[in-house]
GUKETI-320334 format. One record per residue (C-alpha): residue number from 1; x, y, z. Coordinates in steps of 0.02 Angstrom, whole numbers, always signed. Layout:
N
{num NUM x X y Y z Z} .
...
This chain:
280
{num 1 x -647 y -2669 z -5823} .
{num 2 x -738 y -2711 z -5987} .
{num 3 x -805 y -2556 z -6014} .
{num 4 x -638 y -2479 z -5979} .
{num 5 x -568 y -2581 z -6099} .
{num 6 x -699 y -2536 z -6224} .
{num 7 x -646 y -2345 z -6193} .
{num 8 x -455 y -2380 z -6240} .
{num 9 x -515 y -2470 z -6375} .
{num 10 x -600 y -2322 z -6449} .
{num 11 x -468 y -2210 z -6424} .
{num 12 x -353 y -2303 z -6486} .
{num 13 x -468 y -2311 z -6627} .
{num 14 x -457 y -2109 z -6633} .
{num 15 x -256 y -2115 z -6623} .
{num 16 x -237 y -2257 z -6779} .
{num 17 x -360 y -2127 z -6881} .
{num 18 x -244 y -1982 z -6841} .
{num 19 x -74 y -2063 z -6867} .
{num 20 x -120 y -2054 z -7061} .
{num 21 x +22 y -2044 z -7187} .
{num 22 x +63 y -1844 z -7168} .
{num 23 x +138 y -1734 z -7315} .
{num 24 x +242 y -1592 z -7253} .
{num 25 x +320 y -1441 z -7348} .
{num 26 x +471 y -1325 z -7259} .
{num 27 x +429 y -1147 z -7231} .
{num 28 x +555 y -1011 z -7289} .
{num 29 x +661 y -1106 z -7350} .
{num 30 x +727 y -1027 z -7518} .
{num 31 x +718 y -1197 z -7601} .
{num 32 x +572 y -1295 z -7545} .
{num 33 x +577 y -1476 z -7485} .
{num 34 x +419 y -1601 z -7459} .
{num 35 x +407 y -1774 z -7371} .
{num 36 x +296 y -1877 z -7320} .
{num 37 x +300 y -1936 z -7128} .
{num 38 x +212 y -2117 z -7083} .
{num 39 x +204 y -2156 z -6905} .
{num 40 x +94 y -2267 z -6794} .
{num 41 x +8 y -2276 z -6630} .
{num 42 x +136 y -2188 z -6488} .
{num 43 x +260 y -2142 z -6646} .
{num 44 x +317 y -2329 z -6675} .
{num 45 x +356 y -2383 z -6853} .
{num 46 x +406 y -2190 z -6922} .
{num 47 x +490 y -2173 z -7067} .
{num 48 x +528 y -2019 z -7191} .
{num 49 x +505 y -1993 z -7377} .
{num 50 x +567 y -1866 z -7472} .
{num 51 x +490 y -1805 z -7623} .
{num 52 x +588 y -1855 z -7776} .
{num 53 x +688 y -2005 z -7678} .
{num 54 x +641 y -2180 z -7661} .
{num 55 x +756 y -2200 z -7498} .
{num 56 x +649 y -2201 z -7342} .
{num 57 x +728 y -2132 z -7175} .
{num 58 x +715 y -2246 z -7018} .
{num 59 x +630 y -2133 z -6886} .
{num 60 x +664 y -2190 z -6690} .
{num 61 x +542 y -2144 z -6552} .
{num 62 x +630 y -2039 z -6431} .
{num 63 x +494 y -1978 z -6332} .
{num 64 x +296 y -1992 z -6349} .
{num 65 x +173 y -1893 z -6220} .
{num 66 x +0 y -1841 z -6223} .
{num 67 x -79 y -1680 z -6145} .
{num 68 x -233 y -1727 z -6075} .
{num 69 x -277 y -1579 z -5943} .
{num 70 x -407 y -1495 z -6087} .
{num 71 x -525 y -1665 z -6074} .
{num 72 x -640 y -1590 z -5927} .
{num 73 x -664 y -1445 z -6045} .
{num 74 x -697 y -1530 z -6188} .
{num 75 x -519 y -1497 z -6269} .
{num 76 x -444 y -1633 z -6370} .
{num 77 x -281 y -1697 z -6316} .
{num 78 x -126 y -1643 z -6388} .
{num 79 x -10 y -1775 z -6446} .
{num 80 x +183 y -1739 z -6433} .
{num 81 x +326 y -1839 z -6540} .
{num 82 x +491 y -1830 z -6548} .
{num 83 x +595 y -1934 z -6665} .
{num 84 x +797 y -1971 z -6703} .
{num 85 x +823 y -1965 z -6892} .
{num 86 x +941 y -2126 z -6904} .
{num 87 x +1043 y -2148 z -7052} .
{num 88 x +1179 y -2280 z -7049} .
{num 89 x +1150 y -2341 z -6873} .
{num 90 x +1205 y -2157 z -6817} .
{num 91 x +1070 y -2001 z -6750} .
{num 92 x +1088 y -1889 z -6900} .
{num 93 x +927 y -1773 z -6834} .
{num 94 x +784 y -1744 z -6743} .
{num 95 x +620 y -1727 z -6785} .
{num 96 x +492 y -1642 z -6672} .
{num 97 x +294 y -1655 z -6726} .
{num 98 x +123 y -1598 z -6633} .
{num 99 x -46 y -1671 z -6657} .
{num 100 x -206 y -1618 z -6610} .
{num 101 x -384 y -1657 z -6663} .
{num 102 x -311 y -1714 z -6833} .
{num 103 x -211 y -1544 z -6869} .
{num 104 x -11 y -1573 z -6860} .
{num 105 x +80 y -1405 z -6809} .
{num 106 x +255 y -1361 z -6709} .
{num 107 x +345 y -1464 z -6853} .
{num 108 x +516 y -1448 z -6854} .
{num 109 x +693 y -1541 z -6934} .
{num 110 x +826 y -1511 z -6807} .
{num 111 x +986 y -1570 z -6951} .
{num 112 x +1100 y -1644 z -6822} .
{num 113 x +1299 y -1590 z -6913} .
{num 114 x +1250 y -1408 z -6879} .
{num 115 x +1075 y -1388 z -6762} .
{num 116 x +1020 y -1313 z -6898} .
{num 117 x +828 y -1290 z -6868} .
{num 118 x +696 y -1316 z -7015} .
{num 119 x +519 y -1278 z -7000} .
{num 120 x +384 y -1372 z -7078} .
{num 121 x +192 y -1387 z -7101} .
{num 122 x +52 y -1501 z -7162} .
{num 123 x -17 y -1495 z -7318} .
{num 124 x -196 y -1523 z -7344} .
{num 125 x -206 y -1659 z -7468} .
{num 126 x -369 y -1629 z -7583} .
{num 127 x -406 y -1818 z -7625} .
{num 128 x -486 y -1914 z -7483} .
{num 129 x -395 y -2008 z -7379} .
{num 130 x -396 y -2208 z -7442} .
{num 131 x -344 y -2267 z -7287} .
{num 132 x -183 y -2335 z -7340} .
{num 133 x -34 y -2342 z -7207} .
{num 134 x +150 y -2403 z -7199} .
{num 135 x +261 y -2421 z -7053} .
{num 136 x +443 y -2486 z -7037} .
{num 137 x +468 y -2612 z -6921} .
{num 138 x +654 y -2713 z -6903} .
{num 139 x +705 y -2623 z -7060} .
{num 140 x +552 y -2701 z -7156} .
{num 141 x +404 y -2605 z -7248} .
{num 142 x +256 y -2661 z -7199} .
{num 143 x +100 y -2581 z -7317} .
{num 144 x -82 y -2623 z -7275} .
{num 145 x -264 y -2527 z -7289} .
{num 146 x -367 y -2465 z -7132} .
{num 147 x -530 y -2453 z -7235} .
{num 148 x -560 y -2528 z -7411} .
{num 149 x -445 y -2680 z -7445} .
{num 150 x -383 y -2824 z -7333} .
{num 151 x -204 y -2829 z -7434} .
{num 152 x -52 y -2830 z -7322} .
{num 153 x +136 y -2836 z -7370} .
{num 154 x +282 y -2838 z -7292} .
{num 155 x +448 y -2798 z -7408} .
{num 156 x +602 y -2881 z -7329} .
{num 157 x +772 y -2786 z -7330} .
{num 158 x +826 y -2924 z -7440} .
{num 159 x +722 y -2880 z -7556} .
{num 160 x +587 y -3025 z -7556} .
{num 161 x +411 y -3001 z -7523} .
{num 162 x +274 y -3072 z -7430} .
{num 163 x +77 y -3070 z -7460} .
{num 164 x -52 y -3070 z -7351} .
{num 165 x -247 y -3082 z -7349} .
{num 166 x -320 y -3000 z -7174} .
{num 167 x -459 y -3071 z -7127} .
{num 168 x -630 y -2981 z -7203} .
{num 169 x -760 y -2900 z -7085} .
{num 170 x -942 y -2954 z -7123} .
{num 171 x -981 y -2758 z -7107} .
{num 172 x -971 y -2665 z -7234} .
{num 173 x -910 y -2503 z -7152} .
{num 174 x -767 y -2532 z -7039} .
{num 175 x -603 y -2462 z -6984} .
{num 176 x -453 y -2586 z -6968} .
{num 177 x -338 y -2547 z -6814} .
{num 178 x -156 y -2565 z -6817} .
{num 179 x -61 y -2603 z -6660} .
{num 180 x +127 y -2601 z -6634} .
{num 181 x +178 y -2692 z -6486} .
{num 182 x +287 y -2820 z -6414} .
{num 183 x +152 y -2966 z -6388} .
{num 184 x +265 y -3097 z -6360} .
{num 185 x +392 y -2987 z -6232} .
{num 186 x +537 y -3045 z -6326} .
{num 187 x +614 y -2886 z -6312} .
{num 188 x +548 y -2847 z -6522} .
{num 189 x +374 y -2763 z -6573} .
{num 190 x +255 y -2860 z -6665} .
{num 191 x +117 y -2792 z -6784} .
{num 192 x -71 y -2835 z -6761} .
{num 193 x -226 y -2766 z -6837} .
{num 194 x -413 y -2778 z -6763} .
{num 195 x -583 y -2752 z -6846} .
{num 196 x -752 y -2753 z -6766} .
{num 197 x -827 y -2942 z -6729} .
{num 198 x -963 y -3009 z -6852} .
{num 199 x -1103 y -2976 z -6720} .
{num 200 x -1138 y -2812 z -6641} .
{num 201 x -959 y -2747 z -6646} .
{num 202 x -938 y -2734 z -6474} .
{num 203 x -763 y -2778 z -6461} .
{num 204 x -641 y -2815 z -6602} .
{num 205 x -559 y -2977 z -6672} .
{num 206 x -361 y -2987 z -6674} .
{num 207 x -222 y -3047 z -6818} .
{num 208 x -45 y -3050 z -6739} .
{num 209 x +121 y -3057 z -6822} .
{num 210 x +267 y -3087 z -6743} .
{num 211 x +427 y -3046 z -6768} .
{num 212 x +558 y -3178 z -6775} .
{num 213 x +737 y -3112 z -6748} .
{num 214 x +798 y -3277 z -6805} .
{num 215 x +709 y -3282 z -6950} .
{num 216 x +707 y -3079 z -6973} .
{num 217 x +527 y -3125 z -7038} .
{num 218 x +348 y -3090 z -6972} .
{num 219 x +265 y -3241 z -6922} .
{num 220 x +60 y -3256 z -6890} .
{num 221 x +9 y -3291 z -6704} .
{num 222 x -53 y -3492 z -6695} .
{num 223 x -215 y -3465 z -6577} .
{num 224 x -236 y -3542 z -6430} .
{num 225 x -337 y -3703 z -6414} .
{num 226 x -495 y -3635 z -6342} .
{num 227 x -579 y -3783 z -6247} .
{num 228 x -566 y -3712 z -6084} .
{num 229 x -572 y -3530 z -6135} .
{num 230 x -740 y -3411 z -6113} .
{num 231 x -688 y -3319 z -6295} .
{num 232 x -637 y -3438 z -6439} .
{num 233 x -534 y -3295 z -6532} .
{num 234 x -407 y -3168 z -6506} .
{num 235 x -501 y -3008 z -6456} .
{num 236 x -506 y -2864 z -6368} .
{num 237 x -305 y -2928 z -6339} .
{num 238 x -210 y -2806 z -6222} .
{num 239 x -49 y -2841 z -6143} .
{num 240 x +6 y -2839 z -5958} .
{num 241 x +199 y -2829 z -5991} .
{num 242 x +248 y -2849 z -5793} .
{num 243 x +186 y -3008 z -5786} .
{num 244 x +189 y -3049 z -5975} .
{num 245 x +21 y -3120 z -6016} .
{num 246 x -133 y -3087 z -6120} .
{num 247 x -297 y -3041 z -6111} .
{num 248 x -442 y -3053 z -6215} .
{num 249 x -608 y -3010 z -6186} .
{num 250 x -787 y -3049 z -6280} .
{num 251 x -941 y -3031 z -6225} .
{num 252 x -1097 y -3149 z -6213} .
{num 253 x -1270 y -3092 z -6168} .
{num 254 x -1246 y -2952 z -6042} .
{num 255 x -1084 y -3045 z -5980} .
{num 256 x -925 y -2979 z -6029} .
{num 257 x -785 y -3108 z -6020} .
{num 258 x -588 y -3132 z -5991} .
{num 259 x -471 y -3238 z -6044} .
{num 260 x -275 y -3221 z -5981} .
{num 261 x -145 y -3330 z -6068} .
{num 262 x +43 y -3351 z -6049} .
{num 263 x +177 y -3386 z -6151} .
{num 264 x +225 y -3574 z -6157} .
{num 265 x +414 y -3640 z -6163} .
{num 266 x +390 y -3673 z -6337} .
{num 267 x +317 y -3513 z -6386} .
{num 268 x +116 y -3565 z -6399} .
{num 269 x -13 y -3473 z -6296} .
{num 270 x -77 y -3563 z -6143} .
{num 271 x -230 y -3531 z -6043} .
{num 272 x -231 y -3459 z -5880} .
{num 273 x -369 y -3403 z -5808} .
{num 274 x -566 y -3351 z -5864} .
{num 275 x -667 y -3223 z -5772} .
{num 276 x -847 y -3124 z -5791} .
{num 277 x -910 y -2964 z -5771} .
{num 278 x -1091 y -2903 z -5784} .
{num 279 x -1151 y -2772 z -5850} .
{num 280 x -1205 y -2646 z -5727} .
């Protein structure tokens, strides 16, 4: 299971790298529009910019799937998004958006008061990518760095801000993950980010931040208290949603091992269970 888990790990890995900030241009069009499109892992947090505004347009999945029948020919998978423009609470578009091996194509603006159909395309940006990223979660911008800094931000709709320090890999090359997900199955997605652990970088150390609809405020995951647990941090954390617990998973020697936790009354993580698997 380990070593399955270290698979999704690097392609998840592969899919955070991909869903880069994207500037797009229309085609044909006899006055020519650009935006910029930032979306994360499976489409979540998208938002629109376009060029010359300072409004951002919320961007709601409506469908996400993934063409994997070229993998046993070596063919990268194709990614497939489809997003409702929202503006005012109400579907003013659709935006449709291909992805495969890094290359965007089949970009289109469907403008919902006429199904009026705009193409677009990707524009190949001549500076090197810094690794910076934004998504738009609960109607907050949240701004952070996969590779060079460990600033985070999140920008409120009331206008205040918060600052955060991520936690600092010991390695000097690294790639920060970003995961949007509901980790507390509260029915609201949550943001975490990952980066390799200070040993061999076998599996990757988590930072969660929960959303609090009270609140309307991100709030960082309290770990668990760790005395009977195999792994004394959040890593390798993936969700089982049908029974609404968490895993993590470190290993030790040539032992891989599993901690599952559950969701407490009061909202802190408990420990379940611990298990072991060897390395065959």
């Amino acid at each position: 299971m380990m070593k399955n888990l270290f698979l999704f790990c690097m392609i998840m890995v592969s899919v955070m790298i991909s869903a880069q900030p994207f500037i797009l241009k229309s085609i044909g069009e006899a006055k020519e529009f650009r935006l910029t499109l930032y979306y994360g892992a499976q489409g979540k947090g998208a938002f629109v910019q376009y060029s010359g505004k300072k409004e951002i347009i919320p961007l709601q999945v409506k469908s996400f799937t993934v063409d994997d029948s070229g993998r046993n020919d070596g063919q990268p998978d194709i990614e497939y998004y489809v997003w409702n423009e929202i503006i005012g609470g109400k579907i003013t578009g659709v935006y449709t958006f291909e992805m495969m091996h890094h290359t965007a194509s089949n970009i289109t603006y469907t403008r919902g008061k006429d199904n009026r159909i705009f193409k677009m395309e990707m524009i190949e940006d001549e500076k090197k990518y810094d690794g910076s990223s934004k998504y738009l979660l609960h109607n907050a911008v949240l701004t952070f760095n996969h590779f060079y800094n460990n600033h985070f931000t999140i920008a409120y709709p009331d206008g205040k801000k918060t600052a955060i320090e991520l936690s600092a890999p010991d390695k000097p090359s690294f790639t920060r993950q970003s995961i949007i997900e509901d980790y507390n199955f509260d029915g609201y997605d949550d943001i975490a980010f990952s980066v390799p652990d200070e040993g061999m970088g076998v599996y990757r150390t988590f930072e969660i931040y929960l959303y609090n609809p009270g609140s309307r405020r991100f709030e960082k995951l309290k770990e668990p208290d760790y005395f009977r647990s195999s792994c004394s941090c959040l890593c390798d954390v993936t969700v089982e949603k049908d029974k609404k617990l968490l895993t993590t998973g470190c290993r030790g020697g040539a032992r891989w091992h599993e901690d599952t936790y559950r969701f407490n009354k009061k909202g802190t993580l408990e420990w379940i269970s611990t298990k072991e698997n060897t390395d065959e």
